[in-house]
N, CA, C and O atoms as a GROMACS GRO file, in nm:
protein
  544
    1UNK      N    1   0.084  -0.117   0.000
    1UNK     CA    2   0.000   0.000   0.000
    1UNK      C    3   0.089   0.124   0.000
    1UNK      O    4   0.208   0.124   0.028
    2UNK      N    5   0.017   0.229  -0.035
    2UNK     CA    6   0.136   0.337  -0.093
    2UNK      C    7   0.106   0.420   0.018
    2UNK      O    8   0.005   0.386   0.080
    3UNK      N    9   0.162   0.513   0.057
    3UNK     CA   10   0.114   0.592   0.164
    3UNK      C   11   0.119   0.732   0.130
    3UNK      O   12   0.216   0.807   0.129
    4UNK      N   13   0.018   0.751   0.106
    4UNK     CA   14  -0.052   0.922   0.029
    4UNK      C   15  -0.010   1.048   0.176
    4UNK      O   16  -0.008   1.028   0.298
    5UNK      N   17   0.017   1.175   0.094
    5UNK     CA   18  -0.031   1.274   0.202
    5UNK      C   19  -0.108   1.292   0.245
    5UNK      O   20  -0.091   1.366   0.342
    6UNK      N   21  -0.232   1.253   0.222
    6UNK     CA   22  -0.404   1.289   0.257
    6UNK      C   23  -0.384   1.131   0.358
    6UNK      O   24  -0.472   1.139   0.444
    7UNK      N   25  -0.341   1.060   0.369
    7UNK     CA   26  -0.307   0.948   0.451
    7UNK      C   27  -0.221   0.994   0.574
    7UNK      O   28  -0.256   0.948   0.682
    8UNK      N   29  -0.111   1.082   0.573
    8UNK     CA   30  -0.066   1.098   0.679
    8UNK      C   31  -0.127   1.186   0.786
    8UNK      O   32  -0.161   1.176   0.904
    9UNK      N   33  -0.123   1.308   0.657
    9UNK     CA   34  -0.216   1.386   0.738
    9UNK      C   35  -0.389   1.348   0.824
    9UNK      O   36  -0.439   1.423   0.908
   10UNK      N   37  -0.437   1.249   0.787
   10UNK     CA   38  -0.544   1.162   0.877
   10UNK      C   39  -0.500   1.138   0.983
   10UNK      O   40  -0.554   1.206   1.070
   11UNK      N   41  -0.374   1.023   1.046
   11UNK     CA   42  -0.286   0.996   1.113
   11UNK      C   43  -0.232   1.069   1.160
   11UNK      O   44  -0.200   1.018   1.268
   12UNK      N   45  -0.187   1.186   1.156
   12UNK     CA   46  -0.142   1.297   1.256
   12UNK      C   47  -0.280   1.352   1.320
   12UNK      O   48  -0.279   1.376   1.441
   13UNK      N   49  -0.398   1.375   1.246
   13UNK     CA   50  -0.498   1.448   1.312
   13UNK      C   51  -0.561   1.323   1.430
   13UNK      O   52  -0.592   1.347   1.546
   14UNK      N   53  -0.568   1.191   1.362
   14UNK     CA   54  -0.580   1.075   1.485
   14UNK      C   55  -0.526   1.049   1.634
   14UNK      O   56  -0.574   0.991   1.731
   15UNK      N   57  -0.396   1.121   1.611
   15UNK     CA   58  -0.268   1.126   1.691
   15UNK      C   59  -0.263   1.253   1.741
   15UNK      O   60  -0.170   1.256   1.821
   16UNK      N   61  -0.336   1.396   1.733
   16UNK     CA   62  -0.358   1.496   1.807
   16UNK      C   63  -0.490   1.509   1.868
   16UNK      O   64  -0.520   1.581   1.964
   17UNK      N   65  -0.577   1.416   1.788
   17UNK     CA   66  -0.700   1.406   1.865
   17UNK      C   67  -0.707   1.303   1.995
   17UNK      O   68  -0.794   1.316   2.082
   18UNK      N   69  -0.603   1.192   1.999
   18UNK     CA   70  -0.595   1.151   2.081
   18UNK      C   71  -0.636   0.986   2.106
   18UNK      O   72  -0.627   0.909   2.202
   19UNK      N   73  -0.678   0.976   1.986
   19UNK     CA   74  -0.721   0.870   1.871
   19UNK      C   75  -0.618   0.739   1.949
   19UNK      O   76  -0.497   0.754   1.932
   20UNK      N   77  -0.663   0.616   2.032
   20UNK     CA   78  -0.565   0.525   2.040
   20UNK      C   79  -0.465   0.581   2.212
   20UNK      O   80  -0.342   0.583   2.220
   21UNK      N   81  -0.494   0.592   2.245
   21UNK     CA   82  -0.414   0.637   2.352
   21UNK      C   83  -0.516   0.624   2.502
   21UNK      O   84  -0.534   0.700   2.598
   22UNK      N   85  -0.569   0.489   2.467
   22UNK     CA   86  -0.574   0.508   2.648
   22UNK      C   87  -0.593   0.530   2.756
   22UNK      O   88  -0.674   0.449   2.800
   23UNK      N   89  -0.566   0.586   2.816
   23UNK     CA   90  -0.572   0.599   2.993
   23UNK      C   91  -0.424   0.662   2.981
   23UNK      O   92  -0.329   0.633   3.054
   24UNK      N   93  -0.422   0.757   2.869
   24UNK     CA   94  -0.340   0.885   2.896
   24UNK      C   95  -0.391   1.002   3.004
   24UNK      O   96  -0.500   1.058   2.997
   25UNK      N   97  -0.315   1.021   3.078
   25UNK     CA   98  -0.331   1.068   3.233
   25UNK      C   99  -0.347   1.253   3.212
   25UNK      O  100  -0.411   1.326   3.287
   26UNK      N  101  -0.267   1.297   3.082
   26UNK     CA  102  -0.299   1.426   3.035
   26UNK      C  103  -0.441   1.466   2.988
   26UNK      O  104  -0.503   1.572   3.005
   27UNK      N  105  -0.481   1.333   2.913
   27UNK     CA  106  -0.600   1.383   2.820
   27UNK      C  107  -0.711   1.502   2.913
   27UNK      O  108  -0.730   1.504   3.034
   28UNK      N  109  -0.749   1.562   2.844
   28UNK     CA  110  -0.862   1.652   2.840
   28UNK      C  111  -0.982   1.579   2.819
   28UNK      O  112  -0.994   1.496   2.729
   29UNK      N  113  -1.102   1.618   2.927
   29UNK     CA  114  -1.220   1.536   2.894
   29UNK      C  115  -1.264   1.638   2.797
   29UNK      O  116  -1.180   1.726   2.781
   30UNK      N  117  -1.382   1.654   2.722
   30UNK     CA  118  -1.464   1.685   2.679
   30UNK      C  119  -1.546   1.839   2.799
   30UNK      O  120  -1.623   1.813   2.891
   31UNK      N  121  -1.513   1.947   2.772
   31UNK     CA  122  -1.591   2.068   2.861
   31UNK      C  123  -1.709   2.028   2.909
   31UNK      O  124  -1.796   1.984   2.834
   32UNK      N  125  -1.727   2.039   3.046
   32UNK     CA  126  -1.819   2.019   3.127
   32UNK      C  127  -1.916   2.126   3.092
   32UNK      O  128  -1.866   2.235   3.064
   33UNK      N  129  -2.108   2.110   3.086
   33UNK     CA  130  -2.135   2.224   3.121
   33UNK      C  131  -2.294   2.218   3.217
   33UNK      O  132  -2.329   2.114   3.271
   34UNK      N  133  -2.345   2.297   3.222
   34UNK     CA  134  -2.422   2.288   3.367
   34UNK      C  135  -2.446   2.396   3.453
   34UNK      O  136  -2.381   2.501   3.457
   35UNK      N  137  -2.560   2.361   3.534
   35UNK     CA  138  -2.553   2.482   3.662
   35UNK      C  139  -2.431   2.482   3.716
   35UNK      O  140  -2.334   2.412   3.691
   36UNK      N  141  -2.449   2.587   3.810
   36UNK     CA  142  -2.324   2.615   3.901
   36UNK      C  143  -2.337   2.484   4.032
   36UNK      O  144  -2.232   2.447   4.084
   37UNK      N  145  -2.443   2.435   4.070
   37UNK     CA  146  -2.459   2.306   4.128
   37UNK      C  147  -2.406   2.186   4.050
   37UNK      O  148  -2.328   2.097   4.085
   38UNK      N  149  -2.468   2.206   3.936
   38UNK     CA  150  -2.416   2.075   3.879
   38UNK      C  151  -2.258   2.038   3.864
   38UNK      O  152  -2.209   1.930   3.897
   39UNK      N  153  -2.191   2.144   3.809
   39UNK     CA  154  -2.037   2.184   3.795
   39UNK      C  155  -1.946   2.130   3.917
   39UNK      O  156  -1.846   2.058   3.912
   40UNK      N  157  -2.029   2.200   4.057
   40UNK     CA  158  -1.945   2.170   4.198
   40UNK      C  159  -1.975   2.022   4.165
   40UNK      O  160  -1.883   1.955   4.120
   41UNK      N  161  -2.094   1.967   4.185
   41UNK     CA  162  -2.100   1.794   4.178
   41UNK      C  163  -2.004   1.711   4.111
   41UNK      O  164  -1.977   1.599   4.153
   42UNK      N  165  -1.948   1.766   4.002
   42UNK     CA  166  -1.900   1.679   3.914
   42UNK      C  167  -1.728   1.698   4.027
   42UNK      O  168  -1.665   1.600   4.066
   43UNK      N  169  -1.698   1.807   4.049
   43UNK     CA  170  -1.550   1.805   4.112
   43UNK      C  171  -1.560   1.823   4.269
   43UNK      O  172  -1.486   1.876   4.351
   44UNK      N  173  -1.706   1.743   4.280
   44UNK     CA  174  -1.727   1.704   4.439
   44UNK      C  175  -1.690   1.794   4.551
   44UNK      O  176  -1.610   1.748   4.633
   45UNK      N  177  -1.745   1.940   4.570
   45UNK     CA  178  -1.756   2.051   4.617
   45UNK      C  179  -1.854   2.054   4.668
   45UNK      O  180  -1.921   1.962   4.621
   46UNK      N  181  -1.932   2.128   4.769
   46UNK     CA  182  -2.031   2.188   4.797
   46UNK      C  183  -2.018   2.295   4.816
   46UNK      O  184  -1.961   2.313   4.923
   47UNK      N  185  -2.053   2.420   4.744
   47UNK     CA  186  -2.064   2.535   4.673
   47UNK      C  187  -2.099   2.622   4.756
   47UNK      O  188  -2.219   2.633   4.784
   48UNK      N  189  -1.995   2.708   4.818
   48UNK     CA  190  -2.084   2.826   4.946
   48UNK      C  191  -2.124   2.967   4.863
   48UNK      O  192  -2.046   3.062   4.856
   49UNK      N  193  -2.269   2.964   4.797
   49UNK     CA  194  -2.261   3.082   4.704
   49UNK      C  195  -2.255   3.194   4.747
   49UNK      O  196  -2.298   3.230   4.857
   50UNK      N  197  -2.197   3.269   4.658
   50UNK     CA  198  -2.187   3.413   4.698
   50UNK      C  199  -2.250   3.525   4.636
   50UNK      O  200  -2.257   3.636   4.688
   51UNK      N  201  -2.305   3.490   4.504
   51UNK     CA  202  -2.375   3.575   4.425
   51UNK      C  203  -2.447   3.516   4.348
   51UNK      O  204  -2.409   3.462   4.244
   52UNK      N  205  -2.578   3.521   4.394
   52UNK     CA  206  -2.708   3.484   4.303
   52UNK      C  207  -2.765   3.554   4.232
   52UNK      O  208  -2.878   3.589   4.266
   53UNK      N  209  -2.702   3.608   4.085
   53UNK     CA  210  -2.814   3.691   4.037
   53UNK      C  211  -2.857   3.646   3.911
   53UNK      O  212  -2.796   3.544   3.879
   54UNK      N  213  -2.931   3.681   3.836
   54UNK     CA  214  -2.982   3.654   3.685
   54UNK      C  215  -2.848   3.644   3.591
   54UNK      O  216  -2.845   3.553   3.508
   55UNK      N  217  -2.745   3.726   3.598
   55UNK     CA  218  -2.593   3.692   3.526
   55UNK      C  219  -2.543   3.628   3.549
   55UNK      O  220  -2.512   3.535   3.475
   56UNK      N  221  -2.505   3.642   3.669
   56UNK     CA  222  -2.388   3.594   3.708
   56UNK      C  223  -2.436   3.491   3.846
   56UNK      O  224  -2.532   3.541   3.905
   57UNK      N  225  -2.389   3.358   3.908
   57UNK     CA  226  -2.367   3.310   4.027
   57UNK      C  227  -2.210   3.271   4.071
   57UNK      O  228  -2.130   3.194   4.018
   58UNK      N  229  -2.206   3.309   4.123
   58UNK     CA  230  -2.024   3.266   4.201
   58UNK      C  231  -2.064   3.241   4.371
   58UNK      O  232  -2.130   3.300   4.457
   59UNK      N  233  -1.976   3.110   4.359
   59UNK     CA  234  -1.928   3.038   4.462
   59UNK      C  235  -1.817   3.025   4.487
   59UNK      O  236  -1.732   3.055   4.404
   60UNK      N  237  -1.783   2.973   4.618
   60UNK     CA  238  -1.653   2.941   4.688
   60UNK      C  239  -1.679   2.805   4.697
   60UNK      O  240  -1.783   2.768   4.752
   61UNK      N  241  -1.598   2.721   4.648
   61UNK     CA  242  -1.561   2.565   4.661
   61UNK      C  243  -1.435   2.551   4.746
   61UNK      O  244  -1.344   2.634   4.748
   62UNK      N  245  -1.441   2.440   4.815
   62UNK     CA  246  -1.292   2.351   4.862
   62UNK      C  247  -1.282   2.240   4.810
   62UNK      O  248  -1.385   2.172   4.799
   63UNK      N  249  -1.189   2.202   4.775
   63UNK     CA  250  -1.205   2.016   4.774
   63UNK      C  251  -1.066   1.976   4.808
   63UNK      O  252  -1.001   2.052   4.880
   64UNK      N  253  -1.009   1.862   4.764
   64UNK     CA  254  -0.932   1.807   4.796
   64UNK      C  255  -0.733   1.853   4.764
   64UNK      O  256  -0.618   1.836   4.806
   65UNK      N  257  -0.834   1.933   4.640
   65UNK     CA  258  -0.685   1.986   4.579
   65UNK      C  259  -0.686   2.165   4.596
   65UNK      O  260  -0.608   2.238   4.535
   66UNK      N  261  -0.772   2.204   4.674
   66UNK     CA  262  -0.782   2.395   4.690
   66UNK      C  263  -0.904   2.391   4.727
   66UNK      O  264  -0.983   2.300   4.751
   67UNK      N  265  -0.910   2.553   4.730
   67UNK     CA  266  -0.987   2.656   4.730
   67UNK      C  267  -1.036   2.696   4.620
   67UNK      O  268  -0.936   2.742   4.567
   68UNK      N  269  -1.141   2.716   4.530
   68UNK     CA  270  -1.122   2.830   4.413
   68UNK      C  271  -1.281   2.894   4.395
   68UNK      O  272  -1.383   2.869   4.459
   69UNK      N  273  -1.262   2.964   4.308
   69UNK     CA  274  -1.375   3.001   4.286
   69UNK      C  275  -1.468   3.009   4.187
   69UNK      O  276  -1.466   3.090   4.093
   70UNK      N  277  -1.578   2.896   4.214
   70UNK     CA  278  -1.664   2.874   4.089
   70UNK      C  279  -1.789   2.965   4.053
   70UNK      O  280  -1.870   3.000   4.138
   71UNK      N  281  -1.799   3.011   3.870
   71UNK     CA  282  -1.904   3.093   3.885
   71UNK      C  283  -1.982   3.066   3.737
   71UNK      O  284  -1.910   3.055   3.638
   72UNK      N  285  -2.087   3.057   3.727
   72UNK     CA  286  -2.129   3.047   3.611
   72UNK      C  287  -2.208   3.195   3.577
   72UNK      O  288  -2.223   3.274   3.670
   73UNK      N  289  -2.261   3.235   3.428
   73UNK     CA  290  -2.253   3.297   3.334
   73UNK      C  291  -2.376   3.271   3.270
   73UNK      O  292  -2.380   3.159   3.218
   74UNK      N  293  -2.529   3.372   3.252
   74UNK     CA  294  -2.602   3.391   3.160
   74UNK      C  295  -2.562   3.385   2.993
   74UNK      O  296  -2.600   3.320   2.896
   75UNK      N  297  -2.460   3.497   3.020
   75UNK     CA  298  -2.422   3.510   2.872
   75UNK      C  299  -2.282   3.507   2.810
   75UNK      O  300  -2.209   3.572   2.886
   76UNK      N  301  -2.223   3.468   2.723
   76UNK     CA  302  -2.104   3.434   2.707
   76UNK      C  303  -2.016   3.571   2.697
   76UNK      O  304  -1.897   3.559   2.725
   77UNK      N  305  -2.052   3.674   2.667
   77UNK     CA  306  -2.011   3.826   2.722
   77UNK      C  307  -2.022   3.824   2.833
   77UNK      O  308  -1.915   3.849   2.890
   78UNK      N  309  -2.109   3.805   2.902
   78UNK     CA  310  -2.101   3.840   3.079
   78UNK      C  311  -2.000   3.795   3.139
   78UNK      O  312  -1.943   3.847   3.235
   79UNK      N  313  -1.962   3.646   3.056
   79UNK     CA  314  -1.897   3.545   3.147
   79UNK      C  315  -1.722   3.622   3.090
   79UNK      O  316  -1.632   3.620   3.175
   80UNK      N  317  -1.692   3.680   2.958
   80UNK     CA  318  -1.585   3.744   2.918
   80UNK      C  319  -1.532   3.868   3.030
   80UNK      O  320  -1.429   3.861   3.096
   81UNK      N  321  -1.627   3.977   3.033
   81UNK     CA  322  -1.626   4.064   3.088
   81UNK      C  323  -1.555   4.052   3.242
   81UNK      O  324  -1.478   4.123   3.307
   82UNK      N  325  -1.613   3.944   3.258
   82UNK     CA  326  -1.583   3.904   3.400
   82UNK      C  327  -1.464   3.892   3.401
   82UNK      O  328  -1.390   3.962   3.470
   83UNK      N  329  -1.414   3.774   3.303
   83UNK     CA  330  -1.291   3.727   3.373
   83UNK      C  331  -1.195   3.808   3.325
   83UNK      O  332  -1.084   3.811   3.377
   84UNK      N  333  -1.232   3.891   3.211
   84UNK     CA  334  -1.104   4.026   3.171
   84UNK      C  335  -1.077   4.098   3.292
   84UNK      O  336  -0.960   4.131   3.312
   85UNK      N  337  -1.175   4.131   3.385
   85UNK     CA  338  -1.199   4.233   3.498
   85UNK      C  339  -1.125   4.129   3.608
   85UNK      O  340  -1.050   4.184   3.689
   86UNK      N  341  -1.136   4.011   3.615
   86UNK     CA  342  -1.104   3.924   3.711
   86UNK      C  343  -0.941   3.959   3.679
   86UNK      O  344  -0.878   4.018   3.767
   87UNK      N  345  -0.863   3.916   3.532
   87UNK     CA  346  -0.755   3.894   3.542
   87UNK      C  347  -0.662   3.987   3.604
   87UNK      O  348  -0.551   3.952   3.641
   88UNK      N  349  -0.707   4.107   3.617
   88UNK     CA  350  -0.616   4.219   3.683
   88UNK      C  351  -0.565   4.180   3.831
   88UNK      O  352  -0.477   4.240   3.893
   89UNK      N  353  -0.641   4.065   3.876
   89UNK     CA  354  -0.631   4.034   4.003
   89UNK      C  355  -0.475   3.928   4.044
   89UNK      O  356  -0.397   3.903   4.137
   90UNK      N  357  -0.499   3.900   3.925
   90UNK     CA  358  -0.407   3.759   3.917
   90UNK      C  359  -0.480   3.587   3.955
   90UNK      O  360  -0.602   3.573   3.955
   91UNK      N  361  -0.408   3.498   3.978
   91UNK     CA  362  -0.485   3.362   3.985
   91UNK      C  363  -0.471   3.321   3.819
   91UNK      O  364  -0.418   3.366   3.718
   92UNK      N  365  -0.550   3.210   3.860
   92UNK     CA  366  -0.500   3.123   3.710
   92UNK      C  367  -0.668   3.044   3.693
   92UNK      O  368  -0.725   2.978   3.780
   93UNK      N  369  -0.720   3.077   3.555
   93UNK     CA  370  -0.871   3.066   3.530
   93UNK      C  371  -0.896   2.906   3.449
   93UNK      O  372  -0.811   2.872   3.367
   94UNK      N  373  -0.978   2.844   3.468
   94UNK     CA  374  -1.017   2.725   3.400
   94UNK      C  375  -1.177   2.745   3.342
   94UNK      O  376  -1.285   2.750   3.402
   95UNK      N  377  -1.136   2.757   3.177
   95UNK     CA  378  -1.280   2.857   3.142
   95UNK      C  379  -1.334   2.777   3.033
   95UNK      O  380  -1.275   2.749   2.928
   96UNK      N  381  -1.453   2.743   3.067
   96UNK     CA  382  -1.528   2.652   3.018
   96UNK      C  383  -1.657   2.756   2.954
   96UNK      O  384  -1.677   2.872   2.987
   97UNK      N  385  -1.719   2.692   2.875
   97UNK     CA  386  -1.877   2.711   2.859
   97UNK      C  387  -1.985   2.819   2.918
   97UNK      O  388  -2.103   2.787   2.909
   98UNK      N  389  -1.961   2.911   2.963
   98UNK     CA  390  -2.071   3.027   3.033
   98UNK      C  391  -2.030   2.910   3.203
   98UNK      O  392  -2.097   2.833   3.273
   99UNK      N  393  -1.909   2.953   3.203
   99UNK     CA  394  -1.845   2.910   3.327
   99UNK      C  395  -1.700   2.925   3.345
   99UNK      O  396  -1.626   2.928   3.247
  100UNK      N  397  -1.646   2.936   3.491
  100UNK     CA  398  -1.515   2.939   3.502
  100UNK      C  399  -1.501   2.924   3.655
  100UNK      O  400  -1.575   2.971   3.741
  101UNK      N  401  -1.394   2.852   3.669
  101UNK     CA  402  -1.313   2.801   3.792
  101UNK      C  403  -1.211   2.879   3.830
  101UNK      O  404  -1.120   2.867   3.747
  102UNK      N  405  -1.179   2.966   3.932
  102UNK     CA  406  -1.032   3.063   3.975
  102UNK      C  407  -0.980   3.015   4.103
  102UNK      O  408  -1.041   2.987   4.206
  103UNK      N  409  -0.840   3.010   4.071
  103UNK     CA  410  -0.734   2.964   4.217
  103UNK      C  411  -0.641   3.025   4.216
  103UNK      O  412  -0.596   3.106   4.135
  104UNK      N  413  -0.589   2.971   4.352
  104UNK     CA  414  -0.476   3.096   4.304
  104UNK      C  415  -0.335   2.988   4.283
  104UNK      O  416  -0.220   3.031   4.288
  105UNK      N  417  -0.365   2.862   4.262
  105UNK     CA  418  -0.230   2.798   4.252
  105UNK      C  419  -0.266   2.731   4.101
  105UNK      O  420  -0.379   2.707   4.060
  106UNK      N  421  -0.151   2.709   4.038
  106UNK     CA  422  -0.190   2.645   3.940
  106UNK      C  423  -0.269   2.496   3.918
  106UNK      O  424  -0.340   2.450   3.829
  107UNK      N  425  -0.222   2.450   4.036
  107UNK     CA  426  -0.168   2.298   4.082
  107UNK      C  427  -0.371   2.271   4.058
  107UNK      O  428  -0.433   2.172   4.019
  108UNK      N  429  -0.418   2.410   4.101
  108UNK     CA  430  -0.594   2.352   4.135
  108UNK      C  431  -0.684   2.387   4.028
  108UNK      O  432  -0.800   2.347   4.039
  109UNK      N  433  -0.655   2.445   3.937
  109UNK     CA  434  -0.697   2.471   3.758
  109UNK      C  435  -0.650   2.332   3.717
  109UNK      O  436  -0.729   2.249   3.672
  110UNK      N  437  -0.536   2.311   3.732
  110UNK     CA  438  -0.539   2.170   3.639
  110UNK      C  439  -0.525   2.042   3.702
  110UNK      O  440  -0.483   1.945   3.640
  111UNK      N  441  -0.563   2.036   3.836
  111UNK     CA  442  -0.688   1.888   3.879
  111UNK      C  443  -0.836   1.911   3.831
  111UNK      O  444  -0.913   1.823   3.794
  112UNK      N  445  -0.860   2.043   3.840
  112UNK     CA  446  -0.990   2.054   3.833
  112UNK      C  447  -1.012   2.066   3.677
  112UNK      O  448  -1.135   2.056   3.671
  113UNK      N  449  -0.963   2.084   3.539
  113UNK     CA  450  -0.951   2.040   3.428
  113UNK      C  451  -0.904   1.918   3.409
  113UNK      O  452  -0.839   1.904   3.305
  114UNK      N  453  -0.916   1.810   3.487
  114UNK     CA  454  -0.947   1.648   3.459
  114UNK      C  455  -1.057   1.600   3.457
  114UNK      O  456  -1.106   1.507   3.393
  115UNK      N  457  -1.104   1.686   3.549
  115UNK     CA  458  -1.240   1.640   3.558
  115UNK      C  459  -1.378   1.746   3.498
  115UNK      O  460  -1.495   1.715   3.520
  116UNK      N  461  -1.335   1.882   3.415
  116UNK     CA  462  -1.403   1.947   3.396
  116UNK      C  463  -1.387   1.965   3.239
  116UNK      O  464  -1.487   1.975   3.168
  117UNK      N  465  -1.257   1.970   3.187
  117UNK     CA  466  -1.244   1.991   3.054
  117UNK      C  467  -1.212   2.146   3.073
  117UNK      O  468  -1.192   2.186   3.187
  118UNK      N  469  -1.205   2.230   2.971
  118UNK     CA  470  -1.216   2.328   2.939
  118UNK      C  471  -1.020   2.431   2.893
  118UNK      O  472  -0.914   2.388   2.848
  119UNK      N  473  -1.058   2.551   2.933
  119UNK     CA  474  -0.928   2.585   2.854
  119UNK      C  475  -0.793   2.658   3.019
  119UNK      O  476  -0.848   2.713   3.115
  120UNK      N  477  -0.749   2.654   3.020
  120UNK     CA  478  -0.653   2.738   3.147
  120UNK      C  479  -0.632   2.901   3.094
  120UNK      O  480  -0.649   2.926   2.974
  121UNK      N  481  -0.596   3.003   3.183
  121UNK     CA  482  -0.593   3.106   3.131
  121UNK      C  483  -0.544   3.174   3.256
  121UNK      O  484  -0.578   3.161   3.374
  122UNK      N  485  -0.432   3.268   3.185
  122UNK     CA  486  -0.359   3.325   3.350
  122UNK      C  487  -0.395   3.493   3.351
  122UNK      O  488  -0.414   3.558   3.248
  123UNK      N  489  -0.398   3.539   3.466
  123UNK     CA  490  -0.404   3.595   3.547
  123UNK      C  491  -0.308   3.709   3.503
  123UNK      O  492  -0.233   3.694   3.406
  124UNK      N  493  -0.311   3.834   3.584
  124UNK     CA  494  -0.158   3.905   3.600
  124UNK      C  495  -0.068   3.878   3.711
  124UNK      O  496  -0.111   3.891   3.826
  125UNK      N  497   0.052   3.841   3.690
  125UNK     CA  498   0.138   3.837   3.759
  125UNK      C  499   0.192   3.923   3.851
  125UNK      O  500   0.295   3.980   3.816
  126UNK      N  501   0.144   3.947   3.971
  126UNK     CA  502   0.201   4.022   4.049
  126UNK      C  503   0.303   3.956   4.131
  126UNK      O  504   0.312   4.014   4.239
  127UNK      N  505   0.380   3.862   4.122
  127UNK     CA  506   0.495   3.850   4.177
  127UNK      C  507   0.627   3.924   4.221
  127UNK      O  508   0.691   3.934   4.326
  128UNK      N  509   0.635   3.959   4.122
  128UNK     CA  510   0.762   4.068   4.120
  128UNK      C  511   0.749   4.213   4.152
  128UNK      O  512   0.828   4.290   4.097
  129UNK      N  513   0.668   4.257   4.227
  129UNK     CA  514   0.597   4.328   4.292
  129UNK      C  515   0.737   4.412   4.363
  129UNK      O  516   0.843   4.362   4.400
  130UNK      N  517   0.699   4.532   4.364
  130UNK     CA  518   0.879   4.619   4.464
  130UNK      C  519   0.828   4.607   4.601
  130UNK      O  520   0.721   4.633   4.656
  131UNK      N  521   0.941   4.557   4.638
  131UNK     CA  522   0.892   4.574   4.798
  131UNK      C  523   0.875   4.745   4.909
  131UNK      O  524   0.844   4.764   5.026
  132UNK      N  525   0.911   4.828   4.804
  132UNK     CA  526   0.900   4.924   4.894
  132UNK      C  527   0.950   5.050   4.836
  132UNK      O  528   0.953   5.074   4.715
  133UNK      N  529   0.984   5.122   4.920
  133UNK     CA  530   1.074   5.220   4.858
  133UNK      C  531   1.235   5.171   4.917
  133UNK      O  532   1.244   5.094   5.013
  134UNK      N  533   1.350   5.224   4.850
  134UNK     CA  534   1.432   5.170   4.824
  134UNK      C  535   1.545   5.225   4.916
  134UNK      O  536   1.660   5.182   4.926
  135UNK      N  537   1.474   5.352   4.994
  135UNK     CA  538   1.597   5.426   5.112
  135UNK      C  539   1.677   5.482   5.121
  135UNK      O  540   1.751   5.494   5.218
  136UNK      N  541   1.684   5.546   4.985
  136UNK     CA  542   1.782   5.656   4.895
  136UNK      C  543   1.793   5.762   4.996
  136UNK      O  544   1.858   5.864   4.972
   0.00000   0.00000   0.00000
């Protein structure tokens, strides 16, 4: 059998989709989506809400791997707006579907994208922050 470009290129897209692989421990599920109840259920939280309104709901979750903060989204602008306004804060976002997950360690965006799917997205870095004035 001859092996065409329209053949390889199948086989590479098989092989980035993930096609054959397992109980590869990286893979990405498929984006979760759902109430803001349903969401905590799936990464086994119980959800201390903090804002119930027609846009927007955000909660505070714990579980096993953090703290973060879950919030779901009427509208897929609402849910933008937000987290543009959020990122000034810093933390690291796991942004799904008219939803998103915030922590402040990385370590808890990506346990909680094993079990949620969706995309990671950082924050501003305030690390390097001056400690002061300098005593000139």
């Amino acid at each position: 059998m001859k092996v065409t470009r329209p053949m390889l290129a199948a086989v590479a897209v098989l092989m980035l989709a993930g096609c054959g692989s397992d109980g590869d421990e990286n893979a990405v599920p498929q984006t979760a989506n759902g109430s803001l109840e349903q969401l905590a259920a799936e990464v086994k939280c119980a959800p201390d809400i903090q804002i119930d309104a027609d846009d927007v709901r955000q909660a505070i979750c714990k579980d096993s791997d953090g703290k973060f903060i879950l919030a779901t989204f009427a509208t897929d602008r609402g849910q933008r707006e937000w987290i543009n306004g959020a990122k000034d804060y810093g933390g690291h976002f796991l942004v799904g579907r008219k939803w998103v997950a915030v922590g402040e360690e990385t370590s808890t965006v990506t346990m909680l994208r094993k079990t949620l799917g969706g995309n990671i997205e950082e924050g501003k870095d305030h690390s390097a922050r001056s400690g002061g004035h300098s005593g000139h």
